[in-house]
C-alpha positions in Angstrom: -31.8 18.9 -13.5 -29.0 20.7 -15.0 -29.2 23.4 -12.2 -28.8 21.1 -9.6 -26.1 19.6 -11.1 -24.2 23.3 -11.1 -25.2 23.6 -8.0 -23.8 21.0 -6.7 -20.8 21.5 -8.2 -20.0 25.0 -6.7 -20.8 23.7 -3.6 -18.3 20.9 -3.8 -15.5 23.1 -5.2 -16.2 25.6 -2.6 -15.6 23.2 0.2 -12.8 21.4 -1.6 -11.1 24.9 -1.7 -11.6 25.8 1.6 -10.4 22.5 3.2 -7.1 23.2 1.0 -6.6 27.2 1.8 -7.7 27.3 5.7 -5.0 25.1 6.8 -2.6 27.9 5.0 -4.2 31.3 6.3 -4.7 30.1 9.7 -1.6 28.8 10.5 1.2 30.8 10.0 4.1 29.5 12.3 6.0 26.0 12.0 4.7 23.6 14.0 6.6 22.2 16.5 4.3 20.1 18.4 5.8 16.3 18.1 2.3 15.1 18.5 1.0 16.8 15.6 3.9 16.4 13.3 3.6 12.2 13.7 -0.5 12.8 13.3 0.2 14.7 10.0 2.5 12.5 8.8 0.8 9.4 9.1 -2.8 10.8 8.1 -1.9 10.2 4.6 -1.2 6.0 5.0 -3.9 6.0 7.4 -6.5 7.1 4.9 -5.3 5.1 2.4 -5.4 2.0 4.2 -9.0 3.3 5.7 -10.0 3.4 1.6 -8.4 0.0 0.2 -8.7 -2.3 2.7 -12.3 -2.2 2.5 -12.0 -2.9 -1.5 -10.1 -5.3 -0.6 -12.5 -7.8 0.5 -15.1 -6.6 -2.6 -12.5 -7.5 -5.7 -13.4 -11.1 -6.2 -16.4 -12.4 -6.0 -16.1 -14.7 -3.4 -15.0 -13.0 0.2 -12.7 -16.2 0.8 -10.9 -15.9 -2.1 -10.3 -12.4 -1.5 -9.0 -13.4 2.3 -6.6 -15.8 1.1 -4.9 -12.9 -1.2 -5.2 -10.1 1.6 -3.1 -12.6 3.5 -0.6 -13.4 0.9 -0.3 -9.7 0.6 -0.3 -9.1 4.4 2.2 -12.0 5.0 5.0 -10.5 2.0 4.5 -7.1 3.0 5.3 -8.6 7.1 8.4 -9.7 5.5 9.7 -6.5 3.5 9.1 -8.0 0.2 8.6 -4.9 -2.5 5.7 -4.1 -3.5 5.3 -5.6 -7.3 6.2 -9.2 -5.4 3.1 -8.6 -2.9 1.3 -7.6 -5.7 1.5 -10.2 -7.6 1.7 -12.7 -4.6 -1.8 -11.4 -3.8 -3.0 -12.3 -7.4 -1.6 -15.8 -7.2 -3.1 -15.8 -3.8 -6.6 -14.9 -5.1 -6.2 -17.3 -7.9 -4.7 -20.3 -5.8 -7.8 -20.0 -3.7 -10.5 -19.6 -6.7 -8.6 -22.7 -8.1 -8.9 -24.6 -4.5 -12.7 -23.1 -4.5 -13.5 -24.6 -7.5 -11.6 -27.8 -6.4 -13.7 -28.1 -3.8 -17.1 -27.3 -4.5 
């Protein structure tokens, strides 16, 4: 057990480091390419969004009540609020619609 467990953990520090050094050996000019600037520079906000959005909809235990605080946050963020304001609008968004939930049913 404790083999595979080293095992595995060369093997994900070996990849980890070569993901991070081959980008630096292999390309040695600037790039100028306008196309791959905007790509790289938007990679990072694209995976994050590819990551939390999905979490998103898992926080609460009801999918609806975790819709009606993705929209709260979706609808502050639409109109440039900062972000502790869609925070917590998305909390009192979850919590408004847990109350209603409960209402309700």
């Amino acid at each position: 057990m404790k083999y595979n467990f080293f095992v595995y953990l060369i093997l994900m520090a070996a990849v980890t480091y070569l993901i991070r050094m081959l980008p630096l050996i292999l390309i040695k000019k600037k790039i100028k390419n306008v196309f791959v600037l905007s790509f790289l520079h938007y990679m990072p906000y694209a995976v994050l969004c590819a990551m939390t959005v999905p979490a998103v909809f898992f926080a609460t235990d009801n999918i609806y009540t975790a819709i009606c605080g993705f929209a709260v946050a979706l609808t502050l963020a639409f109109f440039k609020k900062g972000l502790t304001t869609v925070a917590i609008g998305a909390v009192v968004g979850v919590l408004l619609g847990q109350a209603a939930m409960t209402y309700i049913f």
